[in-house]
Structure formats: C-alpha cells, structure tokens
C-alpha positions in Angstrom: 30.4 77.8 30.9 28.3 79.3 28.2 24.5 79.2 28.4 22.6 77.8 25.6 19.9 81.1 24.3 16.8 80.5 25.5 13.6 80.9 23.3 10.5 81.8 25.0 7.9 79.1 23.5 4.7 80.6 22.6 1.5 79.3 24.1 -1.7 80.3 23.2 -4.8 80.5 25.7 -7.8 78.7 25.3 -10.4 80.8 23.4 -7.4 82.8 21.8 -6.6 83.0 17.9 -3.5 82.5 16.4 -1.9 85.5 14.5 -2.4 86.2 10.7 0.0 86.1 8.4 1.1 89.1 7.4 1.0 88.9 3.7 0.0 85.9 1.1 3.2 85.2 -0.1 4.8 84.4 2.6 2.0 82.3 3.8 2.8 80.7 0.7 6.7 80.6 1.1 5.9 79.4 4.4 3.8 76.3 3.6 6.4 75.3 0.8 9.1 75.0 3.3 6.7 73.5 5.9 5.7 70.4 3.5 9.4 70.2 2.1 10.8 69.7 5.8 7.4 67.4 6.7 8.6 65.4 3.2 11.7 65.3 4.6 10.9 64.4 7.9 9.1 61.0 7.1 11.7 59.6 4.8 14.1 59.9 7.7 11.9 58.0 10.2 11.1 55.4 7.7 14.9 55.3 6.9 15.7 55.3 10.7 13.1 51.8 10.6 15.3 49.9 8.6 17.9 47.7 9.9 21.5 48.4 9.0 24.1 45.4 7.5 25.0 45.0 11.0 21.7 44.3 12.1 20.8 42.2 9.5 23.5 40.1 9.8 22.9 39.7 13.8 19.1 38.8 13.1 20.2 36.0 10.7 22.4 34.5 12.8 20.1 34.7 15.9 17.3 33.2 13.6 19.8 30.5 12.5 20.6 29.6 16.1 17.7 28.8 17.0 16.8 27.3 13.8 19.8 25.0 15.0 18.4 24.3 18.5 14.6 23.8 17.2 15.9 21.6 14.5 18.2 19.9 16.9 15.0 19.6 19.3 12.9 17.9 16.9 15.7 15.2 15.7 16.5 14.4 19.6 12.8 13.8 20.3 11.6 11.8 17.1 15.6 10.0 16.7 15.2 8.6 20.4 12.8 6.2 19.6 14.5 5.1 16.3 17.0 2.4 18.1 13.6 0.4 19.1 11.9 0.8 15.2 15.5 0.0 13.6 15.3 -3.6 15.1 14.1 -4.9 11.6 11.2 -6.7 13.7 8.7 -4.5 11.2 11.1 -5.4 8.3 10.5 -9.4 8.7 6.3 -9.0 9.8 4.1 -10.3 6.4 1.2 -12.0 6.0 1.3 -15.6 5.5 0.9 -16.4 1.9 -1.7 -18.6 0.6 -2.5 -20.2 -3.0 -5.0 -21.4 -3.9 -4.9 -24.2 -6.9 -7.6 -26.2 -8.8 -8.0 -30.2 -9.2 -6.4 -29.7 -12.8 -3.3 -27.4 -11.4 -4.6 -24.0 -12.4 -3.8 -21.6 -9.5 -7.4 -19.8 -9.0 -5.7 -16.8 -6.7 -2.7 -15.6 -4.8 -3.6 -13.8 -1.4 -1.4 -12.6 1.4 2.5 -11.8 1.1 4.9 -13.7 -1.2 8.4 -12.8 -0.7 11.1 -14.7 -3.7 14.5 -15.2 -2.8 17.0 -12.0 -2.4 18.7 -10.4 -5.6 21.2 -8.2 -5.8 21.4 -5.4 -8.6 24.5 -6.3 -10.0 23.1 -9.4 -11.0 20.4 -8.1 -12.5 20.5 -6.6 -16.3 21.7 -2.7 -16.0 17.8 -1.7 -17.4 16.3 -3.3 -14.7 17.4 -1.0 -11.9 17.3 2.0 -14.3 14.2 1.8 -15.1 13.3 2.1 -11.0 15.6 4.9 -10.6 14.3 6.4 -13.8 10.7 7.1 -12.6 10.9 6.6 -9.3 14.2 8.6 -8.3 16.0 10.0 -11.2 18.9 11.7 -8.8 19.0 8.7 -6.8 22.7 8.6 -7.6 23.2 12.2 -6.6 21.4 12.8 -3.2 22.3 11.9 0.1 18.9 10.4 1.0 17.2 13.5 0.4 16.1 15.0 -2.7 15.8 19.1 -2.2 15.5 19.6 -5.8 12.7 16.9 -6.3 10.9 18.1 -3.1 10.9 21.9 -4.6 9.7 20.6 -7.9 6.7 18.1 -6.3 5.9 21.1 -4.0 6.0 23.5 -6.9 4.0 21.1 -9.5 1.6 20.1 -6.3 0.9 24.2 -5.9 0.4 24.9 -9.4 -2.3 21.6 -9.6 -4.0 22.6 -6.3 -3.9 18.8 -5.1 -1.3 16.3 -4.3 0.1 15.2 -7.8 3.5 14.8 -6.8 5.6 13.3 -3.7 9.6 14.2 -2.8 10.5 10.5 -1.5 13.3 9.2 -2.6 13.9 5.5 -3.2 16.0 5.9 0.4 13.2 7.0 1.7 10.4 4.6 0.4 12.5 1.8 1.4 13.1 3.3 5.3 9.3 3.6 4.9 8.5 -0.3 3.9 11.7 -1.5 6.2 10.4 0.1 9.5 7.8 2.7 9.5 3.9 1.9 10.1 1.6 3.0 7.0 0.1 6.2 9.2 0.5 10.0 7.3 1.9 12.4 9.7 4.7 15.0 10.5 6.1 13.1 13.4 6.8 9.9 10.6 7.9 12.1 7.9 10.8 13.3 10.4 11.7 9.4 11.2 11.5 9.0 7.1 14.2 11.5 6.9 16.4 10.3 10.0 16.0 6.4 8.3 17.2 8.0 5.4 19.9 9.7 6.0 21.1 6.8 8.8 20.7 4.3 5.5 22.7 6.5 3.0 25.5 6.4 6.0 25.2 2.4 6.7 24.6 1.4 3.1 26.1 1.7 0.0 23.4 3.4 -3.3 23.6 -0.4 -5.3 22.8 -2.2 -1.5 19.9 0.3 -1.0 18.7 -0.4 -4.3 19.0 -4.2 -3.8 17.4 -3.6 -0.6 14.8 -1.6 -2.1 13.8 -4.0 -5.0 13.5 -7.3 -2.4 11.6 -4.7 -0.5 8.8 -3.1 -2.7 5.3 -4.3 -3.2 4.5 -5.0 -7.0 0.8 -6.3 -6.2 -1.0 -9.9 -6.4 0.7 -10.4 -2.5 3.6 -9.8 -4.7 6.7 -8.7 -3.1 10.5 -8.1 -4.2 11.2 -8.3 -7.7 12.0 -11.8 -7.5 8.4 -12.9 -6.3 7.1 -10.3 -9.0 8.9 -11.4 -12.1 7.9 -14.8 -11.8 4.4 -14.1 -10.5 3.7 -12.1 -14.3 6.2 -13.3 -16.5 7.4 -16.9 -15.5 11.2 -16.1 -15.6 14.1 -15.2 -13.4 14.6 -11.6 -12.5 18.4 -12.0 -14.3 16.1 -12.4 -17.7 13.6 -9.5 -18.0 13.3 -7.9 -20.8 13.8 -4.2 -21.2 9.9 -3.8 -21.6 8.8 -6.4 -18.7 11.3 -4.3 -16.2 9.2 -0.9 -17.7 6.2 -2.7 -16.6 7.7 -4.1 -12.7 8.9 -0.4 -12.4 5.5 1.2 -13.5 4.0 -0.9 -10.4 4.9 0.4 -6.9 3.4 4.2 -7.6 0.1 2.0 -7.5 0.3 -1.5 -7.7 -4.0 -2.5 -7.7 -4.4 -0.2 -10.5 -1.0 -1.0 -12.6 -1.6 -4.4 -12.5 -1.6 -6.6 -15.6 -3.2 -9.3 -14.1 -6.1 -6.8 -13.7 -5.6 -4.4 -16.2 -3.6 -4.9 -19.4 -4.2 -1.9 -21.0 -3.3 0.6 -17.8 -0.4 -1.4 -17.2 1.0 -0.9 -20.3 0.7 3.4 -20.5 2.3 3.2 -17.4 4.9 1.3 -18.6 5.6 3.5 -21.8 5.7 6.1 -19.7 8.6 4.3 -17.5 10.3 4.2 -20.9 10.0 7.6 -21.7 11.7 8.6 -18.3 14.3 6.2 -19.0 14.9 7.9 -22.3 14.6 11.0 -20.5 17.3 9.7 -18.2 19.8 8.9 -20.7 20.2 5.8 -20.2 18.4 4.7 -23.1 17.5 6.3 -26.3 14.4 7.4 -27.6 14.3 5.5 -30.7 14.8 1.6 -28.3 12.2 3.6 -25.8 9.6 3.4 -29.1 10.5 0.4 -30.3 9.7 -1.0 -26.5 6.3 0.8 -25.7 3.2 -2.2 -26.0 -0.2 -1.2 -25.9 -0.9 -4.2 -23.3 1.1 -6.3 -21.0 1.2 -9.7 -21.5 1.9 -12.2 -19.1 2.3 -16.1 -18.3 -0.7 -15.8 -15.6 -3.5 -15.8 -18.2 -5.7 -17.8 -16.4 -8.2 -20.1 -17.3 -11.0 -18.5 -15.3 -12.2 -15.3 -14.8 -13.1 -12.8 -12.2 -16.3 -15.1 -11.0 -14.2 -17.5 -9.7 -13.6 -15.2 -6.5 -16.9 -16.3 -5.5 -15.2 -19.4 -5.0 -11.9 -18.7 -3.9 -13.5 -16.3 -1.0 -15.4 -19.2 0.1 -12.7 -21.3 0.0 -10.7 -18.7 2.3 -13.6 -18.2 5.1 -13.1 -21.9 5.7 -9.5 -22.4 6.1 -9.4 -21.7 9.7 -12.7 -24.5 10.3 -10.2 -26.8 8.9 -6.8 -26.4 10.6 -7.3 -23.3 13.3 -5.0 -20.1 13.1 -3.2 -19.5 10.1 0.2 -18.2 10.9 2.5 -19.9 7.8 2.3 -20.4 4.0 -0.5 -22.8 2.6 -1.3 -24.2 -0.5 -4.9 -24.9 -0.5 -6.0 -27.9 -3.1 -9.3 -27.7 -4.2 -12.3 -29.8 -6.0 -12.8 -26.7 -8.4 -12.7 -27.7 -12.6 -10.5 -24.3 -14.2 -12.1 -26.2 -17.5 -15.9 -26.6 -16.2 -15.3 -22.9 -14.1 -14.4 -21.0 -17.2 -18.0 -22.8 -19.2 -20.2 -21.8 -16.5 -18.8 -18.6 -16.2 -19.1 -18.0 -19.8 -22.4 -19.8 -20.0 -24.1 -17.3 -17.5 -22.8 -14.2 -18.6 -24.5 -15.5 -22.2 -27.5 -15.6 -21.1 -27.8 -12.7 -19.2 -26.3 -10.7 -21.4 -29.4 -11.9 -24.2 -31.9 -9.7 -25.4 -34.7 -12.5 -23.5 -33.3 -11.9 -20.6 -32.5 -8.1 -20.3 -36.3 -7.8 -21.9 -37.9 -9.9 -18.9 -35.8 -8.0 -16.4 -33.3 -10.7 -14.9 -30.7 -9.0 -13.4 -28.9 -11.8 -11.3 -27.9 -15.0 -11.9 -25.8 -17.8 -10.1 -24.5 -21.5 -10.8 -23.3 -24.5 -9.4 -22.0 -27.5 -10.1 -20.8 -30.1 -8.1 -19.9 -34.0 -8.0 -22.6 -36.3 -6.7 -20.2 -36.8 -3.5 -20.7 -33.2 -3.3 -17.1 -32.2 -4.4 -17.6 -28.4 -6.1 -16.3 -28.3 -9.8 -17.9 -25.2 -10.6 -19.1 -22.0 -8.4 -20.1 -18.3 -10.2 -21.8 -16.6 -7.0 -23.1 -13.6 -9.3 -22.9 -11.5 -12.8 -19.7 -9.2 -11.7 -17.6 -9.9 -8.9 -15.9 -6.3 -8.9 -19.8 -5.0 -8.9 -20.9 -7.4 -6.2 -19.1 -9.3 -4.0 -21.9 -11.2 -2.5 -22.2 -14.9 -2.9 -25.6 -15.6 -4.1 -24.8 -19.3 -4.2 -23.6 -19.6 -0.2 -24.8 -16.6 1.3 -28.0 -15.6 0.1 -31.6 -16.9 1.2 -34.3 -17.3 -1.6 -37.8 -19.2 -2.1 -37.0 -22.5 -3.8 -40.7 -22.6 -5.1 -41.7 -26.1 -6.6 -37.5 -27.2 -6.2 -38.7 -27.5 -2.6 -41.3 -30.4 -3.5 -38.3 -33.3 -3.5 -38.6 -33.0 0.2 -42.3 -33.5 0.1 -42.3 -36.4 -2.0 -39.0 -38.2 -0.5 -41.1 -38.0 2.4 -44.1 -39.2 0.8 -42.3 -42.7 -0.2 -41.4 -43.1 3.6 -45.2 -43.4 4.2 -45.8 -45.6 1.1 -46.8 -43.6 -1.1 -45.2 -44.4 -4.4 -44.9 -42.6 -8.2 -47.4 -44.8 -9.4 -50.4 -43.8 -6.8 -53.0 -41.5 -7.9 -54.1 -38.2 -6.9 -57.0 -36.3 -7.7 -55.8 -32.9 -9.0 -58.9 -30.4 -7.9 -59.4 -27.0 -6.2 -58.7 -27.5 -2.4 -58.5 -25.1 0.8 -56.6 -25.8 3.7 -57.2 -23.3 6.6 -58.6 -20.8 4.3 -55.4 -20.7 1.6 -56.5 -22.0 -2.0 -52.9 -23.3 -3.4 -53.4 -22.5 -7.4 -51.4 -24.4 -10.5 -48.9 -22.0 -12.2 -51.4 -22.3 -15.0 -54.3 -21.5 -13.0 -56.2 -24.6 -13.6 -57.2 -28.4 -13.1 -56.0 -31.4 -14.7 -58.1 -34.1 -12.5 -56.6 -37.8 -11.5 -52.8 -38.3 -12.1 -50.1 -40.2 -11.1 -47.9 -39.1 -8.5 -45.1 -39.3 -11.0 -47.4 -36.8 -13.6 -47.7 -34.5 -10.6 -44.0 -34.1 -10.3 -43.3 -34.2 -14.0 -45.9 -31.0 -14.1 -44.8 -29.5 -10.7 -48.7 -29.7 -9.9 -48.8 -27.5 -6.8 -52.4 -29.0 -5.6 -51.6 -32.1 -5.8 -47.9 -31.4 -3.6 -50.0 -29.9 -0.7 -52.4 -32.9 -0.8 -49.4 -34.9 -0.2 -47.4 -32.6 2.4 -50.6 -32.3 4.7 -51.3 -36.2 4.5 -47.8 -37.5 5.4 -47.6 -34.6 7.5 -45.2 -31.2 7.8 -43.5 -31.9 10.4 -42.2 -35.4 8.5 -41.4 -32.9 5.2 -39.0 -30.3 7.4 -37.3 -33.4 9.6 -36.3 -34.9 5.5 -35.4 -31.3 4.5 -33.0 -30.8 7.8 -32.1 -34.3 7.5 -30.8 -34.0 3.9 -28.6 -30.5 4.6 -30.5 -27.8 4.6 -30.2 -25.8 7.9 -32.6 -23.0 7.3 -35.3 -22.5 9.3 -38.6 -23.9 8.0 -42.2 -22.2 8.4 -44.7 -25.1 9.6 -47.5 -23.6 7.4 -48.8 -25.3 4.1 -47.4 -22.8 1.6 -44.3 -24.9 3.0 -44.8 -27.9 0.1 -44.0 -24.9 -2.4 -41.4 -23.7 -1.5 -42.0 -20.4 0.6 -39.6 -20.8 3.5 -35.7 -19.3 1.9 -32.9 -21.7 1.6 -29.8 -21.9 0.4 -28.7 -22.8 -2.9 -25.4 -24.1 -1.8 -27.3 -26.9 0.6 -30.3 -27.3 -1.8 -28.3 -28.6 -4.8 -26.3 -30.8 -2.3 -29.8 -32.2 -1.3 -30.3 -33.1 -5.0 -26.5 -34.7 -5.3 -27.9 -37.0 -2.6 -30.5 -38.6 -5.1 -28.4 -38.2 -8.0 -25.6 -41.0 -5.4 -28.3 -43.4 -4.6 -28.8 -42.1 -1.2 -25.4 -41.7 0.3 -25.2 -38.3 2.8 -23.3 -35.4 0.9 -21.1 -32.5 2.2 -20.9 -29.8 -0.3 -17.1 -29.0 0.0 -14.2 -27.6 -2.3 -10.7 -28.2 -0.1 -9.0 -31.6 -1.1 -5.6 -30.7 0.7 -4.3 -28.0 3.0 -0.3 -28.2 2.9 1.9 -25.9 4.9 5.7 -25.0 4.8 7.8 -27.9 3.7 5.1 -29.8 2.3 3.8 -30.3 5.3 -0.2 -32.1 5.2 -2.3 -30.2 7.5 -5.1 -31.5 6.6 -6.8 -34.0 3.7 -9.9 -34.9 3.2 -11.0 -38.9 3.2 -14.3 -40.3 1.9 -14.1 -43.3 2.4 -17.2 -44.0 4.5 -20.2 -42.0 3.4 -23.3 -42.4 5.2 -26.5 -43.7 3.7 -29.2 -41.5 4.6 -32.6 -42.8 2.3 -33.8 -46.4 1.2 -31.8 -46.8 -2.2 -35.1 -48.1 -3.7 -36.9 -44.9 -2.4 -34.0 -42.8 -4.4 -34.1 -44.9 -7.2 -37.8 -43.8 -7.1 -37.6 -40.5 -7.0 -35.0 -40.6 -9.3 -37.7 -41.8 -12.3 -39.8 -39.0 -11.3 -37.3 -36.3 -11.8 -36.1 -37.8 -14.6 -39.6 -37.8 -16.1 -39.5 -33.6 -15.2 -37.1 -33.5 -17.9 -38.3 -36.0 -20.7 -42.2 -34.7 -20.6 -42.1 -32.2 -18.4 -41.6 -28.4 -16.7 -37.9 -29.1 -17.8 -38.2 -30.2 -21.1 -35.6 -27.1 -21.8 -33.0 -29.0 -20.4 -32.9 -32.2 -22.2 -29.1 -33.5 -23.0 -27.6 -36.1 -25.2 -27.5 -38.5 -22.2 -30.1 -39.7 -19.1 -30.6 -36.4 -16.9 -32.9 -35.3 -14.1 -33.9 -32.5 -12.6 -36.7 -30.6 -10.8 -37.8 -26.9 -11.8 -39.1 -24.3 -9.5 -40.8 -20.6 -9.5 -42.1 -18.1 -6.9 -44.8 -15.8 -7.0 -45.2 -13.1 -9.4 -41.2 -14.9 -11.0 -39.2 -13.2 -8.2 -37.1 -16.3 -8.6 -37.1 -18.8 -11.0 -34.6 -22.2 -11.0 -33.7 -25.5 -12.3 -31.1 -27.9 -10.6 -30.8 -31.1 -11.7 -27.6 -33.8 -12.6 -26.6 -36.9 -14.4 -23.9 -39.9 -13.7 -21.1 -37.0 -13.4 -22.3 -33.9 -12.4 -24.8 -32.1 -10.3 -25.8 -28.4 -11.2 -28.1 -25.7 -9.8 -29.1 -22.4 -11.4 -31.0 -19.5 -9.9 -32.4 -16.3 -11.7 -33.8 -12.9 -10.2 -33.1 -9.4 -8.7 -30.9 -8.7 -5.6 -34.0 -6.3 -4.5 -36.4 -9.0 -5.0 -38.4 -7.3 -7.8 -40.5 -9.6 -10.0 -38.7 -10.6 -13.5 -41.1 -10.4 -16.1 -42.7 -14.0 -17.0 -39.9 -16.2 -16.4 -40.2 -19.9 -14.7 -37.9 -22.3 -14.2 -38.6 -24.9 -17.1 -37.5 -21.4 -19.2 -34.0 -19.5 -18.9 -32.8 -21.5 -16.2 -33.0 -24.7 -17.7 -31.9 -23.4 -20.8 -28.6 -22.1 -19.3 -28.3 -25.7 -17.2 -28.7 -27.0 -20.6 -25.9 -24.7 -22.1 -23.5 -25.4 -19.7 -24.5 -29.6 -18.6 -23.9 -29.6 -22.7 -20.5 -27.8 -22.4 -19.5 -29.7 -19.3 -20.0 -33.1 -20.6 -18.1 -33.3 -24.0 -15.5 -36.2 -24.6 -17.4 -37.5 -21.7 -18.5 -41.3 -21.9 -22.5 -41.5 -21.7 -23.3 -43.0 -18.1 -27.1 -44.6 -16.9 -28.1 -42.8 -13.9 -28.8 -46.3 -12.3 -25.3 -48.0 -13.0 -23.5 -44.7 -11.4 -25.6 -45.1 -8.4 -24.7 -48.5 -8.1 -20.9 -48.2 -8.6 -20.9 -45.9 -5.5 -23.1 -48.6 -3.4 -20.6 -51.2 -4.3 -17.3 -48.7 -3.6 -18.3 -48.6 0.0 -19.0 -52.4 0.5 -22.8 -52.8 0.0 -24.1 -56.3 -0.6 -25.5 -58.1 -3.5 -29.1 -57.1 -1.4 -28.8 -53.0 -2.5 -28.6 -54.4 -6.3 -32.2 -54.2 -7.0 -32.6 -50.3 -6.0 -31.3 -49.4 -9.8 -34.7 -51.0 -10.5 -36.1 -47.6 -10.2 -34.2 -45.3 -12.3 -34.2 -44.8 -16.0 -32.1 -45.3 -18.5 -32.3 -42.0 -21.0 -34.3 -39.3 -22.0 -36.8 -38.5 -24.5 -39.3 -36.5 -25.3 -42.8 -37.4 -24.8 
C-alpha cells in the first residue's frame, strides 16, 4: 500500500513574522498566479451554485405537484359548497316590481325588478347578440369560460393605468355571477365565479349561455333581460331592434345608472358608438354601417311628460304603500291622483321663477308647490328646485312658519264665537304680556272691518281676535282641520310662529275652498296586484262635514277679498279665486296658497338654512308663481263660481234644500279694487 507524501504545514507563532520574499519579481509572479487561481476559484463556486438540467427539471415538477395539490385544495374547499348555491334559489330572488301611473295614464316611475318574458338568441336579429359579445366578450366563442388572454390584457392595461380600468370576466362568468353568487368582492367568490363557469361551459351550450345571459343581465330602470329592456326604452319586441338600439342595450350592463337614456341621452349614446366601433372591430360589421349607425343621443318611447320633480311625488307615493295594504311581496301597479299635464306646468312654472334675475337678486334659493283637488286628491307635487341635488320633500317633510297663512285658523274660529267679516276692530298699537305685535308696514290704519283686516293681513288686529275667542279655541280648529304639528300656546301663535306643514296646511285651505267637507290629502286611487288583482281602492263617498257651511261661505268672501284688493292682488286670474298670503320675520319664508272651483294650490319660498331672502312677502313671488301656474292649470277649463262648486259637493253627498243658503256668502268673481 503506498503512502501518500506528507507535507509538513507551516504554522507560525504568535508574535512571529512571516518570511520576505526573496526578490520583487517573484513577489510579483507570485501575486499574478495568486489572483488568477482566486479568479478562478469563485467562478467555480458560483458555477457549482447553479442547478444542472436535471435539477431544474426535478424542481419544476416538485413545484408543479404541489401546485396540483394546492390548486386541487382550493377547488375541494370552495366547490363543496357549490351544490347548495347551484339550487337556482338566488337565480329566481327579485324585488317585487312596482309602477307607478298618473290619473291621465302617464307612468311617473318604474321601481324594483321587472323581468319580460324569456328570449332565445336565435330568435333574435344576429347584431343583437354581437353587439354583447362585441364589447362585453369578444372571444366568447373561443374560451372555455375563461378568458386567459383577456385576463392578461385587463391585468396588463390595469398595471399600466395604476387603477382598475379593466375586468377579465367573461360573459360565462357575469352570468354565474347574476345566476348565483351574492354581490360581495372577494378571492373566495372569484374561485366560485370560475368553478360556475367552467360547470356552465360543460352543462350549456355558448348560444344557451348567451340566451341565459341576455334574460339575465340588468339594463337599469328595475330593468332586467333584454326583453323587459327593449320595451322599457324603445316600445318594441326584442326580435325588432335596430342595429343602433341593440348598441345602446349592449352599452348598458358595464354601468347601467350612468348609460341610461332615460337619464342621460347624451352618455348613452358615446357608449353606444363605442359598442359599434367594437362591433366593427369584431368583424362582424363594417366600419362604414358602424358610422352610419353612431347618434349623438338616444332616443326613446319613455319621454315622459314630467320631469325629475316628480320624484318628490312618486317617493311619497312609495313610503305609503305598505299603510295601505301591509307587506309588499308581489308586483303592484299603483294608480294615482297625480295630473302628468298640471305636473309638468308647475314644474316648469317653478323652475321659471327661480331661475329669474328677481329672485336670484333677493336670494330665494328654494321653492316648493302644490296643487291639489278640493277633496284633497294631489294633481300636482314639486317638493324642491333639483331632485338629484336634494332629495328632501319640502312639501311633506319639512316644518316652516306659515306667518299670516296661519290667520284662517284664527278667524274660522272667530265665526264660531260670532264674530263675523263685517264686525269692526280698532286697528292700534297693543301689548299683550309685554310683546308689541307690529304691521308688516310698521304702522296703524285705525277701525276696519274684520273682512279689511284679512284682505290686509293686519297682524294687530289677528291677535286682538285670537286672545278674545281664545288660543286654545284657535289650536283645537287648527288640529281639527289637519294639521298635526305641535302648536305653541303663546300669542305670536295668531301669526304664524309655530312650524307646520305645507302638505296639511294647503289641505286645511281645500276644506274652505269644498264648503266645509273634511279633506285627506292623498295621491293613491288604486293599488292592483298580480292578475289584476284590487288590493285596495279608495271610496269617497261619505265625506265628513267639519265647519258650519255658512261660516265657510264666510270666510270664503274674506279670502276672496285677499285677492281682489288685497296682499294678493299678484295672483288675480281670469275667474273667482281666493287665497291668503303669509310672511315671517326678516322674509325667511314667504307664501301664498289659495284655490278656485277646481283646484287648490300652495307655494312656499326660502332657504333650506333658514337664512332671510332679501324683501320678499307673500303678496310678491309667491303669488306671482301661483298666478303663473293657477293660469296654466286652468286653460280650456269652463269658468266656475266658488259658491255653485261648493254647493254641487253639498248636494253630491245628500244635503237638504236647508244647506242651500251657505252659498250666500261667497262671491262670485274677482276684481280689482
């Protein structure tokens, strides 16, 4: 056996120095080959680092193992509870539909989920479901539920915008989505998306999911399923869309509130050009038709009458459904008292005058009106400027000082005591528990007539009256004649300090404007359910009387004096009218209601903060809009008396010949004086 030589390794001592080199050049020599093997040395290392082919190969196919069993993992545990989702339980849940329609036919709004009948894409023309697969899924015809390529391009185009422009769902996907999924955003539903998916590819054939997918899809308005859609904008059968009005259905789903024509012609249509330039795009039609095609706004059969104001309304009308027939779990059609004709005027009317140079220079920044029947059926409702700005209800839900509007409570209860309009009163500086009540023009007109004292909403004269026939008798009349509000017993009270409602005020009014018949402010005629089933209808058949008919034939000739010499001069019409005007301190609210034979209207002006307007009363831009829109409201109409409308309602519920001599009391016309 042969011994390997042995080399003695040299150590050197602590303290000791290593030996010189014996000449520079070999130093040199040295150091050269040192550096040259140290070179040397490192690129093997780092070559001995990297894997080999072999070892490559074996980490890929670890890696894709358990790729394969984390993968696998995540499909078992999200695909076991996909048997209870795919029970189509979430497929068939929607929200009952409900329409509601006008007393001339117009339907006002659509709200909850419409579903039309089932289509099936073969039936429908071929651009129709191109245009869907065009700019919703253009390889919809080559995937297997999943687009790889469009989810690299979105995820490319999403990186390179450094925000979510883009998503990779395929129509499969969106329709697994709508079909089964709830609307919640995370990983765990993105992996069921895919599953659904890929488990609809395998059930269904591409033209079933694309049936599937276009009775599916929302399209806005409650609008779902292309059937529902097509006739909801257009008016037609799905079979019959145009090439243009199927650009404008498939321009919808992406966002369906902002794409919608109803709401915004102009959007709508971009969005649908650009449908047709994906369709060119496609191939599947060519770029000259896509030009010919492109609108600059949609237009569609649903041009309604009225505009946005009349959601005032229509939300109203919703918050009461349930008082009227409980829980609402089917379709409805709600009927209602609402006028498209007399909605559209005031709407127009109001927007007029605020939009005036008068008004904008005296600061008025809100405005409401409403008109209503002398039964207290509501023809006409605007709740505020700008619904989309404000959705608050100034008519129904706000609260505001009536000011001298206020005083027909004081003097209704006045003529149960006895005193009458021809009574005088000695208008003069008075004081009641230390508060002076002032005129609005700050002075003293001496002895009048009670009637004089309304006609020039004489505020000394009103308290006289409320403290004499007491406050407690003024609130009980108020309460007793609708108004629910809570009423200050103090003696600003006569002029119209405590808040009210302008809904229940102007119904107060419609009372004297009957001849003293009880009134219920109310817009639903007819609730019918599925199969034309009534659910509820409203009778009026018995009205109660609640005042003396010569007492509101009384009062009557006093308002009707407001307008004919009056505060309300402003709103003088070409037939008998009365009415009542009324402003707050420092003008932080300013009205006029009044009516004639047919109609009933109240307007209110000021600021949602309650900051003063500059100058404005009643007797000004109020009754000048009442006047605008009473004008308006009234054409073609047959000129009525006050007195012979009153009567005809007395008679219509049976009075006898005894109630005939309460017409004694109201007047005839209107004129100036």
């Amino acid at each position: 056996m042969a011994q390997r030589p042995f080399k003695r390794q040299q150590t050197v001592r602590k303290g000791a120095t290593t030996p010189r080199k014996r000449n520079k050049k070999r130093a040199s020599g040295a150091s050269s080959t040192s550096s040259k093997k140290n070179g040397s040395g490192i690129l093997s290392k780092i070559g001995g680092m990297i894997p080999g082919p072999e070892a490559i190969a074996r980490f890929i196919v670890i890696m894709g193992i358990w790729g394969l069993v984390i993968a696998g993992g995540v499909v078992a545990y999200y695909g076991y509870g996909l048997p209870e989702k795919v029970s189509f339980e979430v497929a068939s849940e929607r929200k009952p539909s409900i329409r509601v329609v006008s007393v001339d036919g117009v339907v006002l709004g659509s709200y909850g989920d419409r579903y039309g009948s089932p289509v099936e894409v073969g039936d429908l023309p071929d651009h129709v479901g191109q245009a869907f697969v065009s700019i919703e899924d253009r390889r919809f015809y080559d995937h297997f539920g999943i687009d790889i390529l469009g989810i690299l391009r979105a995820s490319w185009v999403n990186l390179m915008s450094g925000r979510i422009a883009e998503g990779g769902s395929t129509i499969t996907q969106q329709l697994a989505k709508n079909l089964f999924l709830s609307p919640e955003r995370n990983f765990g539903r993105k992996i069921e998306e895919v599953l659904l998916a890929l488990w609809l590819e395998f059930k269904f054939s591409k033209q079933q999911i694309l049936s599937l997918y276009l009775n599916r899809i929302y399209f806005g308005s409650g609008m779902y399923g292309i059937d529902a859609a097509s006739r909801h904008y257009f008016g037609t059968d799905p079979r019959r869309l145009n090439l243009y009005e199927a650009a404008v259905l498939a321009g919808l789903p992406k966002a369906p509130s902002r794409y919608n024509p109803l709401v915004d012609p102009e959007d709508s249509a971009k969005r649908a050009n650009i449908v047709l330039d994906a369709m060119a795009s496609n191939g599947v039609i060519t770029g000259a038709r896509a030009e010919r095609a492109k609108q600059r706004t949609v237009r569609t059969t649903r041009q309604g009458k009225s505009g946005p104001g009349v959601r005032h309304f229509t939300d109203w009308v919703l918050d009461r459904v349930r008082d009227y027939i409980g829980y609402v779990d089917q379709d409805l059609t709600i009927n209602t008292t609402l006028d498209s004709r007399l909605q559209e005027i005031a709407e127009l009317n109001l927007e007029r005058a605020l939009a005036s140079p008068v008004a904008q220079q005296k600061r008025v920044g809100q405005a409401s009106l409403l008109a209503m029947t002398p039964d207290g059926a509501v023809r006409a409702m605007v709740g505020g400027r700008n619904y989309f700005e404000s959705q608050y209800n100034r008519v129904t839900q706000a609260r505001r000082q009536p000011g001298s509007v206020f005083k027909l409570f004081v003097y209704l209860a006045a003529l149960d005591k006895g005193i009458g309009s021809n009574d005088w009163m000695r208008d003069m500086a008075i004081s009641v528990n230390g508060w002076e009540p002032r005129n609005f023009d700050r002075k003293h007109h001496g002895t009048m007539s009670i009637r004089d004292a309304v006609a020039t909403s004489n505020n000394s004269i009103a308290v006289q009256v409320a403290m004499e026939v007491g406050l407690d008798n003024v609130i009980k009349k108020a309460h007793d004649m609708g108004v629910s509000a809570e009423l200050g017993r103090e003696p600003s009270l006569a002029l119209g300090t405590s808040e009210v409602s302008m809904l229940e005020l102007t119904g107060a009014y419609a009372i004297v404007a009957n001849g003293g018949f009880s009134v219920f402010p109310h817009a639903i005629r007819k609730i019918v359910g599925q199969g034309g089933e009534v659910l509820y209808e409203r009778n009026d058949e018995f009205p109660v009387r609640l005042m003396n008919p010569l007492h509101a034939g009384e009062m009557n000739n006093m308002l009707s004096s407001v307008v004919a010499k009056g505060t309300g001069r402003n709103a003088i019409i070409d037939r008998p009218a009365a009415g009542k005007t009324g402003t707050t301190s420092d003008s932080r609210d300013a009205w006029f209601i009044g009516y004639t034979a047919e109609l009933v209207a109240g307007v209110w002006m000021g600021n949602d903060n309650g900051s003063p307007m500059d100058d404005v009363s009643g007797g000004d831009l109020p009754a000048k809009l009442w006047h605008d829109f009473m004008l308006h409201a009234h054409q073609n109409l047959p000129v009525r008396s006050l007195g012979k409308a009153a009567l005809a309602r007395s008679q219509k519920v049976g009075e006898d010949g005894s109630w005939r001599d309460f017409t004694s009391g109201f007047t005839t016309g209107n004129k100036k004086q």
